[in-house]
C-alpha positions as CSV (number, residue, x, y, z in Angstrom):
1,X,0.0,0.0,0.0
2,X,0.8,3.4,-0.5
3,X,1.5,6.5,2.2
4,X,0.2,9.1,0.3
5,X,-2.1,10.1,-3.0
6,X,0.4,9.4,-6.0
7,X,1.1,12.3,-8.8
8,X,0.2,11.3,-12.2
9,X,2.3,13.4,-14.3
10,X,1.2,14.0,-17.8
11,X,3.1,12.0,-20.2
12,X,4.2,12.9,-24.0
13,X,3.1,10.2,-26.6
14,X,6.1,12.7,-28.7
15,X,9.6,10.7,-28.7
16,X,12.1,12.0,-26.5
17,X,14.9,13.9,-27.8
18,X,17.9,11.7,-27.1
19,X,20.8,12.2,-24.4
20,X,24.4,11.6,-26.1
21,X,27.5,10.3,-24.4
22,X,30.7,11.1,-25.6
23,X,32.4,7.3,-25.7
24,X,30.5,5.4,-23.4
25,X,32.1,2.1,-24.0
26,X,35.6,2.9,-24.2
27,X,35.4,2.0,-27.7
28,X,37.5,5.7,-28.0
29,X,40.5,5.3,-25.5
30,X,39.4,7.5,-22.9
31,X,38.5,10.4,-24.6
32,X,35.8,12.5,-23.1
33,X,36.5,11.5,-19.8
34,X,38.1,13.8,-16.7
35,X,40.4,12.0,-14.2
36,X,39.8,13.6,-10.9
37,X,41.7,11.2,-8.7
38,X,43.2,8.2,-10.3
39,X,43.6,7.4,-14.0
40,X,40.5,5.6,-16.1
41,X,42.0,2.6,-18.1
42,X,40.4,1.4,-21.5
43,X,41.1,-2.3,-21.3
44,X,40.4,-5.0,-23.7
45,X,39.4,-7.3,-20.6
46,X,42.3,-10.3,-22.1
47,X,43.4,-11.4,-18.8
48,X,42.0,-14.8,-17.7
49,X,40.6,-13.4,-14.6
50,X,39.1,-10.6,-16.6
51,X,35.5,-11.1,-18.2
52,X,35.3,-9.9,-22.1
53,X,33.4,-6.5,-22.5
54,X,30.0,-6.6,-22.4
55,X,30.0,-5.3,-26.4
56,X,32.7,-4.2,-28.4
57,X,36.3,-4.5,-27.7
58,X,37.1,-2.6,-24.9
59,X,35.5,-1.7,-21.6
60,X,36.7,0.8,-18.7
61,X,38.5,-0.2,-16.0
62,X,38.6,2.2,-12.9
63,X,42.8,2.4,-12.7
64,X,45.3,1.4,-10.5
65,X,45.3,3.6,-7.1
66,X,42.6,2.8,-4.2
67,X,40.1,5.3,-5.5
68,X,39.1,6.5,-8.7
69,X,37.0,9.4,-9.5
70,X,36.0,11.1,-13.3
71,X,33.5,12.6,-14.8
72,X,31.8,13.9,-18.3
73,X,29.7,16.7,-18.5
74,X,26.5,16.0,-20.8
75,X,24.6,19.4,-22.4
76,X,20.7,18.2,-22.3
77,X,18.8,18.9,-25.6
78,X,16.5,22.4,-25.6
79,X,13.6,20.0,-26.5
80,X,13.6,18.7,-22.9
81,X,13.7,21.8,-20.9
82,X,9.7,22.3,-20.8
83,X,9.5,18.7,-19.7
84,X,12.0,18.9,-17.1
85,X,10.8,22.1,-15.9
86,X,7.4,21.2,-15.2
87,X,8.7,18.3,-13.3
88,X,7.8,15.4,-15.0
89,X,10.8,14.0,-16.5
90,X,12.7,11.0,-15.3
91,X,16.6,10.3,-16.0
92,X,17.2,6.4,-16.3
93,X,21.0,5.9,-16.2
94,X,22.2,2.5,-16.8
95,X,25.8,0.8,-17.2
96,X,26.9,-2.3,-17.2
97,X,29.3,-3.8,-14.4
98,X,32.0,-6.5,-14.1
99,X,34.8,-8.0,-11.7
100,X,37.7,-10.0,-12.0
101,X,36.1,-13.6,-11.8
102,X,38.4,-14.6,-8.7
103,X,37.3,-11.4,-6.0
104,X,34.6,-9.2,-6.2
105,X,36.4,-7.1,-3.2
106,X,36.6,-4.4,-5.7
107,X,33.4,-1.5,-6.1
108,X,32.3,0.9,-8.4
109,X,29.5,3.1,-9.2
110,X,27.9,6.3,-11.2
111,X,26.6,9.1,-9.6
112,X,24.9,12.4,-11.3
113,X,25.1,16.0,-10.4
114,X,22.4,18.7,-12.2
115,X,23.6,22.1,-13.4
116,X,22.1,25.0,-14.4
117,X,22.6,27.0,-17.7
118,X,26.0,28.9,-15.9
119,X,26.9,24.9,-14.8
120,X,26.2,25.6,-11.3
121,X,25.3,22.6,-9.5
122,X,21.0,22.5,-8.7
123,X,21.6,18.9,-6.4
124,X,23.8,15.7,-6.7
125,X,22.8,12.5,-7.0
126,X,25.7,10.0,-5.5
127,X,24.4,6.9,-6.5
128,X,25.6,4.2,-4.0
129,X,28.3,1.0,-4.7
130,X,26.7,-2.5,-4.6
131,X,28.2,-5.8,-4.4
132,X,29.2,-7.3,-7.1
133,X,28.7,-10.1,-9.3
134,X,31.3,-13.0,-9.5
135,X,30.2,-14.3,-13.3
136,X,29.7,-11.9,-15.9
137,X,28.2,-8.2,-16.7
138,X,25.7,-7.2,-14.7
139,X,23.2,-3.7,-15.5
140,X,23.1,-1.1,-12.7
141,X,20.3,1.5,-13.3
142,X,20.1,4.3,-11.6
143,X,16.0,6.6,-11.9
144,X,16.0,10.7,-10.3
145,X,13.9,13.1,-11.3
146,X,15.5,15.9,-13.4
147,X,15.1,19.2,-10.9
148,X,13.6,22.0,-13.0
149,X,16.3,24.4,-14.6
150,X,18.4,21.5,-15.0
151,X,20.1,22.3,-18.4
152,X,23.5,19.8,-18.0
153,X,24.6,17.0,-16.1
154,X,27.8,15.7,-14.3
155,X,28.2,12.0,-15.3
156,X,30.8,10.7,-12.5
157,X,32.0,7.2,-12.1
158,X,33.9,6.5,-8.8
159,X,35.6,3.3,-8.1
160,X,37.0,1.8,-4.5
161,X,40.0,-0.7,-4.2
162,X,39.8,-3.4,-2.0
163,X,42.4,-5.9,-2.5
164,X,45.6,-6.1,-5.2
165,X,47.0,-3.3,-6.9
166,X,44.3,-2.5,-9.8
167,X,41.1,-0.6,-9.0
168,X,39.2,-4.1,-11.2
169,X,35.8,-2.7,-11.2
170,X,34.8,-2.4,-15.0
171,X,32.2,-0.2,-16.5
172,X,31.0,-0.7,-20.0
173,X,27.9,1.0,-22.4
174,X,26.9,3.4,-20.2
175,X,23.5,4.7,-21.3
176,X,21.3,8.1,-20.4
177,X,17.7,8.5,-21.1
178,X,15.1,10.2,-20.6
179,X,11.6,9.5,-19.7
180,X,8.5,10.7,-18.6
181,X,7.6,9.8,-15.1
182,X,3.7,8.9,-15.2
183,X,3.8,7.4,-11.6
184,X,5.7,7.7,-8.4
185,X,4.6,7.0,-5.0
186,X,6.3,6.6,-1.9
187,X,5.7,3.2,-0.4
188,X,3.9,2.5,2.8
189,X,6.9,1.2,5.6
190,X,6.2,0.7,9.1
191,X,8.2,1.8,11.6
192,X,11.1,3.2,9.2
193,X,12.9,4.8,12.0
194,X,12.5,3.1,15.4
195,X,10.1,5.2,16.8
196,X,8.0,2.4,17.7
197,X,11.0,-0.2,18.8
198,X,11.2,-3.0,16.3
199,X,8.1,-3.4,15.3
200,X,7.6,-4.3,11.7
201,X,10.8,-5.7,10.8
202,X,11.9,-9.3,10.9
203,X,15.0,-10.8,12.0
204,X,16.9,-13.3,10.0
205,X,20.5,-13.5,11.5
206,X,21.1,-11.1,15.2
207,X,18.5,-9.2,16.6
208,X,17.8,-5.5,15.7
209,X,17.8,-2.7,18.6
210,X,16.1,0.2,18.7
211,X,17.2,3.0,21.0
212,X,18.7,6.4,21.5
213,X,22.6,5.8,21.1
214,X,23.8,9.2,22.0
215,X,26.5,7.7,24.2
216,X,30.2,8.1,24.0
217,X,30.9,7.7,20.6
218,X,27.7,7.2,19.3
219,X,25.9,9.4,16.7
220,X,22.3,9.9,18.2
221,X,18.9,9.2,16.1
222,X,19.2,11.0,12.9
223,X,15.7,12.3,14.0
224,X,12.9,11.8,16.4
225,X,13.8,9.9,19.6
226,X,15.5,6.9,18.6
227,X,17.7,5.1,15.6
228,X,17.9,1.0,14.6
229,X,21.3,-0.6,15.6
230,X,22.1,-4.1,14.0
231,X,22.0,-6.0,17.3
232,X,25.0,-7.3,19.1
233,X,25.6,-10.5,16.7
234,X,28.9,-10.5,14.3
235,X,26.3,-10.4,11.6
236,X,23.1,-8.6,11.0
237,X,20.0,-9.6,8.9
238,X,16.8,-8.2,8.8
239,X,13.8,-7.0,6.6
240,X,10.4,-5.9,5.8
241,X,8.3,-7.0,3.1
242,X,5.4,-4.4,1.1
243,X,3.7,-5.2,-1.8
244,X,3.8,-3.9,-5.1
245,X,1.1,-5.9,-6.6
246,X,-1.1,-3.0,-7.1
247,X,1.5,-2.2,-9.1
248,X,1.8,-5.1,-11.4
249,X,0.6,-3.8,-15.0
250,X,3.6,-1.3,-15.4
251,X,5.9,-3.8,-13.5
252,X,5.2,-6.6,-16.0
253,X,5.5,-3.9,-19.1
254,X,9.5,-3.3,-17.6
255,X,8.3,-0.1,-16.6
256,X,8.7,0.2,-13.6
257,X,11.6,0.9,-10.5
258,X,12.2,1.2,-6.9
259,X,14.1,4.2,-5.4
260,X,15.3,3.1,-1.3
261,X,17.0,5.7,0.6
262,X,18.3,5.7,4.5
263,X,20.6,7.6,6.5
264,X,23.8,5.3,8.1
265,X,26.0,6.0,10.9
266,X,28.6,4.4,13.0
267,X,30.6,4.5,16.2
268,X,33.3,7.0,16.4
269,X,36.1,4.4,17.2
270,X,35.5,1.2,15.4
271,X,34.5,-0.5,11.8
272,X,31.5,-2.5,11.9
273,X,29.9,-1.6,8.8
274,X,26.0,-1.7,7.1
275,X,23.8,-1.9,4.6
276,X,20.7,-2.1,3.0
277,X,19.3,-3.9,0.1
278,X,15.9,-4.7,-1.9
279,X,14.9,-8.3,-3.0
280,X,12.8,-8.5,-5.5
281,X,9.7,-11.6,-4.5
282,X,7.0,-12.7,-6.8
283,X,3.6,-14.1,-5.9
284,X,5.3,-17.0,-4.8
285,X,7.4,-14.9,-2.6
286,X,10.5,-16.7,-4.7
287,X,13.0,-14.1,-4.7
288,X,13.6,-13.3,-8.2
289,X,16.5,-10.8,-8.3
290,X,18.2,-8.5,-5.8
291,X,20.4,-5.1,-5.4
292,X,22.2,-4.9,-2.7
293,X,24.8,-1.7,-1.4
294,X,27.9,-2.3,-0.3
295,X,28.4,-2.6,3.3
296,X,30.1,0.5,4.7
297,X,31.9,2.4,7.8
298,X,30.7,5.7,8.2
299,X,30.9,7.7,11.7
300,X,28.6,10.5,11.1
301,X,25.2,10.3,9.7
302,X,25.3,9.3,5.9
303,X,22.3,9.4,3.5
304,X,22.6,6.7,0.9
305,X,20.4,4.7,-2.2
306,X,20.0,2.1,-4.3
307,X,17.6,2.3,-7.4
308,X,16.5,-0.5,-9.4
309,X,14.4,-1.5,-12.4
310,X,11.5,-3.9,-11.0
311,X,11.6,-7.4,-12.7
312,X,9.1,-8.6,-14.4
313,X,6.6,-10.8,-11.6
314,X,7.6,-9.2,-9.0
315,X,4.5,-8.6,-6.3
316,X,6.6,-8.1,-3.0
317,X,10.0,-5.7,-2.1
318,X,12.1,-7.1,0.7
319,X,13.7,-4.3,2.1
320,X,16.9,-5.6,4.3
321,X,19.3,-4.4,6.5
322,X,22.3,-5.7,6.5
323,X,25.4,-5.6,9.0
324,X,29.0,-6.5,10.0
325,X,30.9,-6.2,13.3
326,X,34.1,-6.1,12.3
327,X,36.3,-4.4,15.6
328,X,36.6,-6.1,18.9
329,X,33.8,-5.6,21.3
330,X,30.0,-7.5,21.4
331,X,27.6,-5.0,19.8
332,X,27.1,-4.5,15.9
333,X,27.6,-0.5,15.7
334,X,26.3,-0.2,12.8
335,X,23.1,2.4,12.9
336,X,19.9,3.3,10.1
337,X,16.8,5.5,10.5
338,X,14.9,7.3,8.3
339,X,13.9,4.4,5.6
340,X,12.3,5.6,3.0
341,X,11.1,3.9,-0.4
342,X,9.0,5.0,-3.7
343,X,8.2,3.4,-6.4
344,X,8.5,5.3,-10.1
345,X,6.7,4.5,-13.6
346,X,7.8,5.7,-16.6
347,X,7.1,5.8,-20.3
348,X,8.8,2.6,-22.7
């Protein structure tokens, strides 16, 4: 069920003018790309560990230092300025992602920032890592509305080492488009920030806490009176389930996507990390395909997100938190509040 009266946005029956990326498959070297930190590798994937690109010959590969950071900046056709003004146009970003086929340790993702006509920045849009696949090319997609006066955007791919000496996260046909939202909604969750103990969510692995945490160390509730902490296990897993059936016909068209968002935090001296991820269930509650963020350390209070296309079938979301105690000491000091979801239709 939903929380509140969705907007129906008016769609255009008009095809959409088209969003062009300079060399989005590495098919050109690296041209149009800005190294920030690190420098973006096209690679032609040959290394037995190494997965072929997902089309073409080449694919990106996010360099050699612990962190990688570039961008493009993309000039949005005039014919979409009415549409994004009035609110009512969607940006569907999607890439496709790989790992070496021995460690998925490394992570990667694309995040968007909207400018203005002088290229000053209107909001960003940080997209969050998941966790990766160990076979193959997988798609990431990525659904934000555009905020009116956006007249550019900021394509920025950021990568995160975690074991070896190459940054192996690989990016390949990376893809903007625009639609026109016809649907969004947010979704219904019960007790999305502890304010009524645990009540609504189910644990698999642990036992989830709800409380204050202002102690020593400890970041406080983002807001209201209390926060979620993952329990005092060495691994959290939890979740709530709402349905989307209601949902189905744009869900079984491909037109459809889920957008979760929750704040994070941690304790000021140590590394458990967190998570959160959606499962995607159908009427059989099988799960039928997931996206899950990678499992961080952050001290201070964090906002982070996942999107997803809906698969086909799907009639439940799992949403599940996910956790990691990782320094000495009995509790799991990882902390959420403030879950949030919406759902988001689209034109074809």
């Amino acid at each position: 069920m939903f929380a509140c009266a969705p907007a129906l946005l008016a769609a255009s029956s008009a095809a959409l003018a088209s969003i062009t990326i300079v060399n989005p498959g590495a098919e050109s070297g690296t041209t149009g790309w800005t190294n920030v930190t690190g420098t973006l590798v096209s690679d032609t994937c040959l290394d037995p560990t190494e997965y072929p690109p997902h089309s073409g010959s080449y694919a990106f590969r996010l360099g050699d230092t612990a962190t990688y950071e570039g961008y493009q900046d993309v000039t949005l056709p005039a014919a979409l300025h009415s549409l994004i003004d009035a609110g009512s146009l969607l940006l569907r970003l999607t890439w496709w992602e790989s790992y070496l086929n021995d460690s998925a340790a490394d992570t990667g993702r694309i995040g968007v920032t909207f400018r203005d006509t002088g290229g000053a920045t209107i909001s960003t849009f940080p997209g969050s890592n998941a966790v990766g696949v160990t076979t193959g090319w997988r798609a990431q997609h990525t659904f934000v509305l555009f905020p009116a006066n956006t007249r550019s955007i900021r394509l920025h791919m950021y990568g995160l080492r975690g074991l070896g000496i190459e940054l192996n996260y690989y990016i390949d046909d990376i893809v903007a488009a625009a639609k026109v939202q016809t649907y969004s909604a947010d979704l219904t969750i019960t007790n999305p920030g502890a304010e009524s103990g645990v009540t609504g969510w189910t644990n698999v692995t642990g036992t989830l806490v709800s409380g204050v945490f202002n102690g020593a160390g400890e970041p406080g509730p983002h807001s209201g009176l209390n926060c979620f902490r993952l329990g005092a296990s060495s691994t959290y897993e939890g979740y709530q389930d709402v349905s989307v059936s209601s949902r189905a016909t744009a869900i079984d068209s491909g037109n459809a996507a889920v957008a979760l968002t929750w704040w994070q935090a941690g304790w000021a001296s140590d590394s458990d990390s967190g998570a959160m991820a959606i499962a995607f269930l159908n009427g059989s509650n099988v799960e039928i395909g997931r996206q899950t963020a990678v499992q961080i350390d952050n001290d201070t209070w964090l906002q982070r997100n996942i999107s997803a296309k809906i698969p086909a079938g799907t009639k439940t979301l799992r949403l599940i938190m996910l956790g990691t105690r990782v320094s000495a000491g009995t509790n799991l000091n990882a902390y959420i509040d403030d879950v949030s979801a919406k759902i988001i239709e689209y034109t074809p």
